[in-house]
C-alpha positions in Angstrom: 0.0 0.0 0.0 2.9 2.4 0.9 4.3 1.7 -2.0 1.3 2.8 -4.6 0.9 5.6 -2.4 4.4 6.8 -3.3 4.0 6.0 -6.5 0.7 8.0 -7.2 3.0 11.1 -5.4 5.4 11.4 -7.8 3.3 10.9 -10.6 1.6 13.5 -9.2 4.7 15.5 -8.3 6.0 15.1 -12.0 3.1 16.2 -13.4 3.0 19.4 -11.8 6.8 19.6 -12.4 6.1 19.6 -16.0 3.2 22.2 -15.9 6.0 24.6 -14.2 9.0 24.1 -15.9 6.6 24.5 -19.2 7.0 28.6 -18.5 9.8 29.7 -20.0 12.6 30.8 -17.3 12.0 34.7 -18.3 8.2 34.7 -17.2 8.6 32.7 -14.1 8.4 34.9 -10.4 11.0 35.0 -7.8 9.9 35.4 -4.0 6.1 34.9 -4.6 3.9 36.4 -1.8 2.1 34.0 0.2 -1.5 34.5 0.3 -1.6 36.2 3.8 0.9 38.9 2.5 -1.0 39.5 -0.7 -4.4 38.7 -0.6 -5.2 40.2 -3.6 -2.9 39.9 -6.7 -5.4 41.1 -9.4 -4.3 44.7 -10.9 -1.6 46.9 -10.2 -0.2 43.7 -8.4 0.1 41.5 -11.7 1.0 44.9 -13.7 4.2 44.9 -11.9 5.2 42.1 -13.8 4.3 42.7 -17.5 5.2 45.5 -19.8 2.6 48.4 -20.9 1.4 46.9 -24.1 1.3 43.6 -22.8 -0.9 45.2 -20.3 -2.5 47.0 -23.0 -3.3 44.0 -25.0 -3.9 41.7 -21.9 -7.2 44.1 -20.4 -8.1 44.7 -24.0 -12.0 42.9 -24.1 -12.2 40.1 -26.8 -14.1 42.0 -29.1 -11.6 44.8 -29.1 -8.8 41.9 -29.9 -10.7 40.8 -32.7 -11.4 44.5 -33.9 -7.6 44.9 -34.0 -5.8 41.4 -35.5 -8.8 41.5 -37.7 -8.0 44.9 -38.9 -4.0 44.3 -38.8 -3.5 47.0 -35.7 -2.4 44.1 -33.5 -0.9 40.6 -34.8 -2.2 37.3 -33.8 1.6 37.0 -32.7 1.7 40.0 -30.4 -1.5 39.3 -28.6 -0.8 35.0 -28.3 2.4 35.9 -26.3 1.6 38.9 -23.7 -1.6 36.1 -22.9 0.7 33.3 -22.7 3.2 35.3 -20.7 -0.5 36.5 -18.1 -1.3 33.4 -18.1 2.1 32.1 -16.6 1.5 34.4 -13.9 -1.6 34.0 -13.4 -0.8 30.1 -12.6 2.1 31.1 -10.5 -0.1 33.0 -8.0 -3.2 30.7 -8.1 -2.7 27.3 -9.8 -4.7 27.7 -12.4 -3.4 25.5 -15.1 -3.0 22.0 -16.0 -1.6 22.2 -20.0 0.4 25.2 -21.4 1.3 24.6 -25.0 2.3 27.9 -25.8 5.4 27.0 -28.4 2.5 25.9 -30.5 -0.1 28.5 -29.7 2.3 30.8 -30.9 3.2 29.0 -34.4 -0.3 28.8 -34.9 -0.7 32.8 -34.4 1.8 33.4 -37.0 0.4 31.3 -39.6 -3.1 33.4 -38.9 -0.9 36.5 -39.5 0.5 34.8 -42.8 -3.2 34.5 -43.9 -3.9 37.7 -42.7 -0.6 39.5 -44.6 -1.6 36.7 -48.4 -5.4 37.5 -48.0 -5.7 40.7 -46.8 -8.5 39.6 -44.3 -9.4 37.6 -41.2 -9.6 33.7 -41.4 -13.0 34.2 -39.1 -14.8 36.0 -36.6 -12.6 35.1 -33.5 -9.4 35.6 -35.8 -6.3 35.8 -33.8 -8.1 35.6 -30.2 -6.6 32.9 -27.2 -8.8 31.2 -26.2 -8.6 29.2 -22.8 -10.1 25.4 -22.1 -11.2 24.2 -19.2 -9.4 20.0 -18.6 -12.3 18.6 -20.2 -11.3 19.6 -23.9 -9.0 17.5 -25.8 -6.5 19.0 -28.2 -3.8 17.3 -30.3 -0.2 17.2 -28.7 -1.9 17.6 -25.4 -3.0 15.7 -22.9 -6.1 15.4 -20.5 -6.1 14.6 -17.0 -9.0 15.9 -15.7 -7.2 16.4 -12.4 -7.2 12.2 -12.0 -3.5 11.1 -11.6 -4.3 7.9 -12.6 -5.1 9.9 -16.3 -1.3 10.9 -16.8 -0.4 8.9 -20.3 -3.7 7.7 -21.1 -6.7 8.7 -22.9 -9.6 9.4 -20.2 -7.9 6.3 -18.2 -6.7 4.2 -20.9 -3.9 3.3 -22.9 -3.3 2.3 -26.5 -6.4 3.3 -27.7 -4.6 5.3 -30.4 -6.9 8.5 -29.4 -3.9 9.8 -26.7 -2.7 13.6 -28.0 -4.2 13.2 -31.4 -7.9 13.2 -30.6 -9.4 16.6 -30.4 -12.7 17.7 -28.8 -16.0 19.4 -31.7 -15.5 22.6 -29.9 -12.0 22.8 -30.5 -12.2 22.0 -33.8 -14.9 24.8 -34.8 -12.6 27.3 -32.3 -9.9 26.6 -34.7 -11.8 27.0 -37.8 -13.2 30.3 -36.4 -9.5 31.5 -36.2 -9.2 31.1 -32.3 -5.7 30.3 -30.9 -5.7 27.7 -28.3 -2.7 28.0 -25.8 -3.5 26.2 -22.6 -5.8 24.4 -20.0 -7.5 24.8 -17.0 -7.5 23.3 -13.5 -10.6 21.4 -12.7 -11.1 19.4 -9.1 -10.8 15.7 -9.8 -14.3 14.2 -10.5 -15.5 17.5 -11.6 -17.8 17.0 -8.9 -17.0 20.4 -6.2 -17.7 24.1 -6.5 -14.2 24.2 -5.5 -10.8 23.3 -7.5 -8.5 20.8 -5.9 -6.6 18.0 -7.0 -3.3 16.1 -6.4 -1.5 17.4 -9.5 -1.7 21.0 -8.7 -3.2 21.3 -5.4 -5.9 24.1 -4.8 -6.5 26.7 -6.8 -6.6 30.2 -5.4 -9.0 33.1 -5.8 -6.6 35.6 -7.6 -9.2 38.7 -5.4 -9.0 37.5 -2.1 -6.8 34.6 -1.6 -8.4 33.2 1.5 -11.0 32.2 -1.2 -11.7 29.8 -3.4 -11.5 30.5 -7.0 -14.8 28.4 -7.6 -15.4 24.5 -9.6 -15.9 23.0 -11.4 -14.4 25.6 -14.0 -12.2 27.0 -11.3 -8.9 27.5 -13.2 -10.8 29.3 -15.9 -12.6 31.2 -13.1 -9.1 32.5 -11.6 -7.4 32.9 -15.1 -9.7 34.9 -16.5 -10.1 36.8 -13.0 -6.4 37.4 -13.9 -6.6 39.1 -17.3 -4.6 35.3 -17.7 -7.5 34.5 -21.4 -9.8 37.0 -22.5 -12.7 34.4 -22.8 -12.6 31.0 -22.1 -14.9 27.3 -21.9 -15.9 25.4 -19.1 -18.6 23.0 -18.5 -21.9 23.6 -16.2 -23.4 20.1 -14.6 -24.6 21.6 -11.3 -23.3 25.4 -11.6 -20.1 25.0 -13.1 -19.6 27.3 -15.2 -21.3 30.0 -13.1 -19.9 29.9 -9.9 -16.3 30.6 -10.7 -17.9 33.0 -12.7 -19.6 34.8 -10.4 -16.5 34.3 -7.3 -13.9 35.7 -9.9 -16.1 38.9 -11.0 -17.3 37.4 -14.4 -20.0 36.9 -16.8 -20.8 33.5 -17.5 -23.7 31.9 -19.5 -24.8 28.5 -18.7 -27.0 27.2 -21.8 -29.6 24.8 -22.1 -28.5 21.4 -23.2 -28.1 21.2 -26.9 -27.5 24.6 -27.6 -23.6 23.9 -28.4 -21.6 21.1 -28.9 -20.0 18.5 -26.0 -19.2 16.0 -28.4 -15.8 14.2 -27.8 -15.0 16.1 -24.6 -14.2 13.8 -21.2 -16.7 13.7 -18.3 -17.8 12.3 -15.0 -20.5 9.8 -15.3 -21.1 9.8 -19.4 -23.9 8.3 -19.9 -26.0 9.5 -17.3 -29.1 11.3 -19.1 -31.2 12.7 -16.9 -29.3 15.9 -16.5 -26.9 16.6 -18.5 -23.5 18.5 -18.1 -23.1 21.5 -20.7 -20.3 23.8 -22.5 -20.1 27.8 -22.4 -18.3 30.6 -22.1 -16.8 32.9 -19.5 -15.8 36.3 -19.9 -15.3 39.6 -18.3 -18.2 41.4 -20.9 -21.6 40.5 -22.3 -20.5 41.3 -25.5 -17.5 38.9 -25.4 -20.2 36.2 -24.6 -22.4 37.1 -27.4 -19.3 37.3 -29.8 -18.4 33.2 -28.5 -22.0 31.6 -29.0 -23.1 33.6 -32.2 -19.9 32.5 -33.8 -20.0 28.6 -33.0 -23.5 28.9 -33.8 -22.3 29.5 -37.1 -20.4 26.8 -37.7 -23.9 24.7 -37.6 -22.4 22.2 -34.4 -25.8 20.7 -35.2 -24.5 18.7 -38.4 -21.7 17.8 -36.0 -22.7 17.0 -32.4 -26.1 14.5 -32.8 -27.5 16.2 -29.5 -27.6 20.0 -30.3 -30.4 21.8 -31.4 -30.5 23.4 -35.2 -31.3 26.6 -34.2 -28.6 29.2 -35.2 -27.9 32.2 -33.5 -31.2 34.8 -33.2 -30.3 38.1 -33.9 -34.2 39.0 -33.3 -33.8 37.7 -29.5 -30.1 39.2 -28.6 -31.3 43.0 -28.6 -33.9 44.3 -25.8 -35.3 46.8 -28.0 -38.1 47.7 -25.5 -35.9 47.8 -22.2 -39.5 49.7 -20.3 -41.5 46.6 -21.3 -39.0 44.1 -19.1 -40.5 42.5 -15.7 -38.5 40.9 -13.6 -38.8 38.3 -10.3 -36.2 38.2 -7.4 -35.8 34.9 -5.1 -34.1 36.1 -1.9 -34.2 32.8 0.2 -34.8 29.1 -1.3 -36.6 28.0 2.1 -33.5 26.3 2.9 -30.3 28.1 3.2 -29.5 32.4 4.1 -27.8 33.7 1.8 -24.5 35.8 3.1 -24.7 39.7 4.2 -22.7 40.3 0.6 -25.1 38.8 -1.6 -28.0 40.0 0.5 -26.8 43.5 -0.2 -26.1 42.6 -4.3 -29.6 41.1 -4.3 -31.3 44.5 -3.2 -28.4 46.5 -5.2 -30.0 45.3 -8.8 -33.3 45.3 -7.2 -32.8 48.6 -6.4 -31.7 49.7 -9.3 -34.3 47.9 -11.8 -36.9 49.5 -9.7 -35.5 53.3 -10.1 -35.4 52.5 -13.9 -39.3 51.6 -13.5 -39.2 47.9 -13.6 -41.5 46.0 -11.6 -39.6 43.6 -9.5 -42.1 40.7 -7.9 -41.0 38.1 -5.6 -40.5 34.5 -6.8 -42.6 32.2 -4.8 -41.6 28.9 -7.2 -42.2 24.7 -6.4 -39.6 23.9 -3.3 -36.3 24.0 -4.8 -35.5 21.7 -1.9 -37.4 19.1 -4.3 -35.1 19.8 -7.0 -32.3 19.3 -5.3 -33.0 15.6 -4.5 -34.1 14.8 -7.9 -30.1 16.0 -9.4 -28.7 14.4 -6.3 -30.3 10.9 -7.3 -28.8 11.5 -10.6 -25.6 12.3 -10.0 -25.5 9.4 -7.6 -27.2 6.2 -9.9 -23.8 4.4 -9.9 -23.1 5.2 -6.5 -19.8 6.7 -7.4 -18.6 3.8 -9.2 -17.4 5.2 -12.5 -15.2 7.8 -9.9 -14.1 5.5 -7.5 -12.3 3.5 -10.4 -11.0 6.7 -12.2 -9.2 6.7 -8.5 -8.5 3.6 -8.3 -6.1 4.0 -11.4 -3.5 5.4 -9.6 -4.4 4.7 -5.5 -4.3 8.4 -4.8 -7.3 9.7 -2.9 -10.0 11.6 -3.0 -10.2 15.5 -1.9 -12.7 15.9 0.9 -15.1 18.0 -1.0 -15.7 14.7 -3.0 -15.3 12.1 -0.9 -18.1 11.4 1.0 -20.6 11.9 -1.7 -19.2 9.0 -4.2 -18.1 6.6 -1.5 -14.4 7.3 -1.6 -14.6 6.8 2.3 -15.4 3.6 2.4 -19.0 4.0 2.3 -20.3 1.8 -1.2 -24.1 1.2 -1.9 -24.8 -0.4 -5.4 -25.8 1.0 -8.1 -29.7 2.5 -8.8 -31.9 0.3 -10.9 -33.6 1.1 -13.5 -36.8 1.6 -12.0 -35.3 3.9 -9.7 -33.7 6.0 -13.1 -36.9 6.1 -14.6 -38.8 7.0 -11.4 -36.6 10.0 -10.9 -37.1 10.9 -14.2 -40.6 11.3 -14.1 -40.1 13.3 -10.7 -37.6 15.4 -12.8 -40.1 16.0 -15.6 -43.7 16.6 -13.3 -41.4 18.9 -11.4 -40.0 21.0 -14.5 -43.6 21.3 -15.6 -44.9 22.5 -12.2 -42.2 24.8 -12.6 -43.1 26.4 -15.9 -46.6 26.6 -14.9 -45.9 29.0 -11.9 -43.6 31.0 -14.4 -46.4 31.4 -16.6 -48.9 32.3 -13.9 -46.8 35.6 -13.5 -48.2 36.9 -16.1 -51.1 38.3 -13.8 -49.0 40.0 -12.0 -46.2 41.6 -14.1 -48.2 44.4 -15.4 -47.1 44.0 -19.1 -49.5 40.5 -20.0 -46.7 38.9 -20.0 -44.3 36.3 -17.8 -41.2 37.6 -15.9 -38.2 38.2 -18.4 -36.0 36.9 -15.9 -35.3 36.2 -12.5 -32.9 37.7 -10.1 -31.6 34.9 -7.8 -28.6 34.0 -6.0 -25.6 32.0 -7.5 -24.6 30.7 -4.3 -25.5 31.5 -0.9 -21.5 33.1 -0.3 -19.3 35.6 -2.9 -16.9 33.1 -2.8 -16.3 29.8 -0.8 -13.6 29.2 1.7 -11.7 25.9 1.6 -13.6 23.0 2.7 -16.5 24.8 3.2 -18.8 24.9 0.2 -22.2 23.0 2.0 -24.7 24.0 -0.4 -25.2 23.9 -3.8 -29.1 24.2 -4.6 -28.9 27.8 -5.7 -27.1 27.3 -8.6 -28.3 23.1 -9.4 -32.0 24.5 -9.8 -30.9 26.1 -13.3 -29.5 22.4 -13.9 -33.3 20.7 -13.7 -34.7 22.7 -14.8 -32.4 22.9 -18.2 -32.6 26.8 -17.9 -30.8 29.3 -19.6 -28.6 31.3 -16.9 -25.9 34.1 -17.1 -23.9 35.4 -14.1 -23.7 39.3 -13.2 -20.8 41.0 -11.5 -22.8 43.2 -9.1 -20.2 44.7 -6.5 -17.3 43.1 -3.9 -17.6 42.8 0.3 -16.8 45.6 2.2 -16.3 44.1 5.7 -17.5 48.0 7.3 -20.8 46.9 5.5 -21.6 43.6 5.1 -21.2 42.9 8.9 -22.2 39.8 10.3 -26.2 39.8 11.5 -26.4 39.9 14.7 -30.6 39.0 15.0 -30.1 36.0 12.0 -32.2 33.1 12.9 -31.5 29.8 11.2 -34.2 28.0 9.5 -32.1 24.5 9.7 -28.9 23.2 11.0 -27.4 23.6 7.0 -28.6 27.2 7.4 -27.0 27.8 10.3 -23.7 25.8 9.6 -23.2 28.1 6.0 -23.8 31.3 7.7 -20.9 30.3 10.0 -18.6 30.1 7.4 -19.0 33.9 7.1 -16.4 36.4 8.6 -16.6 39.9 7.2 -12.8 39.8 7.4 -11.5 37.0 5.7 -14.4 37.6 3.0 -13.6 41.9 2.7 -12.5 42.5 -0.8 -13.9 39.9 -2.7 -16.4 39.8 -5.7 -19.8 39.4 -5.2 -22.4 38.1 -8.1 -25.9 37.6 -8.8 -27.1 35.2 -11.9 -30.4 36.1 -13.7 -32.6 32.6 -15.0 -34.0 32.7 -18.4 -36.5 30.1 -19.7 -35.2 27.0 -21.6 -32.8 27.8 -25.0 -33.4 31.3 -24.1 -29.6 32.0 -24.6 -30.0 35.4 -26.8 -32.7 36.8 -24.6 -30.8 36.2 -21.2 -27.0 37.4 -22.3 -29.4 40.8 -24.1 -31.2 41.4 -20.5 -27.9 40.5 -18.1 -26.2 43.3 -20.7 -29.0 45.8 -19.9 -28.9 45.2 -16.5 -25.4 45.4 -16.2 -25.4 49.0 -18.0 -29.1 49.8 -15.4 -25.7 48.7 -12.5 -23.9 51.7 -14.1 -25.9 54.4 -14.2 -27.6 53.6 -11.0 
């Protein structure tokens, strides 16, 4: 036993070896600060360490990028190596990354500038603009752990399959083909399965605003990177949240979609196979705009005729504009019934409340079917094989489980088998009555709107803190909802804690032991600096509708 334990360690060990000594000598930091000298390291912190047009380029929005390779102002060259050079900062302060492959990143930035200098034109809409990739993506002459040690030289576990390093991912392929450059990947927590991102390769990765924080999970090393200035957009994946939480604890936009809206095809995953909800691919970014720019331009690459479980509808410019901003209504859930939100997204809550109601919005309250239901129903799915298809992804290499996974998938010890098929179909039934319950009260708000219509959107919490602290993320059914329900959801960066503000309430009264053990996890202090987000719920395959109203809303955050 000692001896597969040591042997999982420096597998482990070397793999992270290789992730570091993959930054070139020039870019790497001496005397980093530990996290209680510099809790924040967003800023003029990371400026110190770049030049002023890599700085320049680096805080430059997507769109902006694309404005400028596509018109010649900036090459594809330029702009691949100050983001390479971010990003290997970036990692150095938080561990955010798994795969650099910035030696070929940068060979394929010149040959977009050799098109650009022949052709006197851009090779596509995203031409010349990094792009980052969450660990689930696979790209040639890389590889994809996932976070798993036992996933080191294999494909997804295997070996000789003939797929390892030369397979690639849909996405990737239509990134490329829209003129993307791909330069590196993202730390994920082994399993997927934790709003946090930890792993024996890398460790945990950091909050790059307040380091006492987590940086978010399952797309956490996108999260941070991004956070960083590190990409300038980038994909992760949304079975449970995803996609929006590090979005939402790193200051982001983020826009889960509803299944089949782009493709997933060929990426690895927890638990393939299981139906009932599935896991879904989008983009994170610090802009609407950079958003829309992502998912209108994969759209056209019509994923449909490539991925056998996305939708043909292309992008809908009719949908993506609010064109009568005074006719919007919205809805606001402030508690679930089950667990308090924290004093900082209390105050965020009321902030676009606030706002939406100065502009002349009427805001009702969202009195929906018990989310408490909803979160047994993706519980029971995430759970039919008891874990089993994890516990043997561990079992590859002997290493163990973090303890924010643990306990849920039996790597303690504790193995039931696996759900039968009346129990799969039983929860899918509960899974469907419920979703139709739940657009059934949606619609009912029609009589109370004033406009004859159905809220546009509701304002809800992302998670019930602005950011968890390690080993402490105990409830996830603010963000799962938008998972059964298969809704459309976008993240909005509403303000950051101020510990002389958000102070700890002193008359709070629990509804349950969960409520009272997550408000305990709150301390002004450690918390004080760090980003605080909302995310507004569309309808189903409402993507255009809900990245137009987060926009407006965003600019109603301005002005107010």
């Amino acid at each position: 036993m000692a001896a597969k334990s040591q042997e999982w360690q420096n597998l482990g060990k070397a793999k992270l070896e290789s992730i570091n000594e993959s930054i070139p000598q020039s870019w790497r930091v001496d005397a980093l600060p530990s996290n209680e000298q510099q809790r924040d390291v967003t800023g003029n912190f990371v400026h110190q360490y770049l030049s002023k047009e890599e700085i320049d380029v680096t805080e430059a929005s997507a769109t902006t990028i694309v404005e400028r390779t596509s018109s010649g102002q900036w090459t594809a060259e330029a702009v691949t190596r100050a983001f390479c050079h971010r990003a290997s900062i970036a990692h150095q302060l938080t561990n955010c990354l798994h795969e650099t492959f910035f030696d070929a990143a940068i060979e394929d930035a010149k040959s977009l500038d050799k098109y650009f200098a022949e052709h006197k034109k851009p090779s596509g809409p995203l031409h010349g603009l990094p792009v980052s990739l969450k660990d689930q993506f696979h790209v040639k002459g890389v590889e994809t752990s996932m976070g798993y040690v036992g996933w080191i030289g294999t494909f997804q576990g295997r070996k000789g399959t003939g797929r390892e390093r030369v397979f690639e991912s849909e996405l990737v392929k239509e990134l490329r083909d829209l003129g993307a450059v791909l330069y590196c990947k993202t730390s994920v927590p082994h399993s997927l399965m934790a709003g946090e991102t930890v792993n024996n390769i890398i460790g945990y990765t950091w909050n790059p605003k307040n380091r006492n924080l987590s940086c978010g999970g399952s797309s956490g090393g996108e999260g941070a990177l991004i956070g960083l200035r590190g990409s300038p957009v980038g994909f992760g994946t949304d079975i449970g949240g995803s996609i929006r939480i590090p979005a939402a604890f790193n200051g982001l936009y983020g826009i889960r979609p509803s299944s089949g809206r782009l493709p997933y095809e060929g990426m690895a995953n927890s638990m393939d196979g299981q139906n009932s909800v599935l896991s879904v691919v989008g983009p994170l970014a610090d802009s609407v705009s950079t958003l829309q720019l992502l998912v209108k331009s994969l759209l056209s690459q019509e994923p449909w005729l490539h991925d056998p479980l996305v939708h043909e509808i292309p992008w809908r410019e009719d949908k993506a504009k609010v064109s009568q901003p005074s006719s919007l209504s919205f809805a606001v859930l402030r508690h679930d019934g089950v667990v308090s939100p924290h004093p900082p997204i209390q105050r965020a809550i009321e902030t676009v409340v606030k706002a939406l109601k100065n502009k002349g919005h009427k805001v009702i309250d969202w009195d929906p079917p018990s989310h408490k239901r909803a979160g047994h129903i993706i519980l029971a799915a995430w759970t039919y094989d008891n874990g089993a298809d994890i516990r043997s992804a561990f079992a590859l290499s002997g290493e163990p489980a973090a303890q924010q996974i643990g306990p849920l998938y039996g790597a303690d010890g504790t193995v039931e088998p696996p759900k039968d098929a009346t129990f799969i179909a039983a929860n899918n039934v509960a899974k469907r009555e419920y979703q139709k319950e739940y657009m059934e009260y949606w619609n009912s708000t029609a009589e109370l709107t004033g406009t004859g219509r159905p809220v546009d959107v509701v304002i809800a919490p992302l998670a019930p803190f602005s950011a968890a602290r390690p080993g402490k993320y105990l409830y996830y059914n603010y963000s799962t909802i938008v998972n059964v329900l298969d809704y459309s959801a976008c993240t909005l960066p509403v303000t950051t804690t101020d510990k002389n503000i958000d102070v700890v309430d002193s008359a709070f009264k629990p509804v349950s032991d969960l409520d009272k053990a997550v408000m305990a996890t709150y301390d002004p202090e450690i918390y004080d600096g760090s980003h605080v987000g909302v995310q507004l719920i569309g309808r189903r395959l409402q993507e255009e509708k809900v990245l137009a109203v987060t926009e407006y809303v965003a600019g109603v955050l301005k002005e107010s």
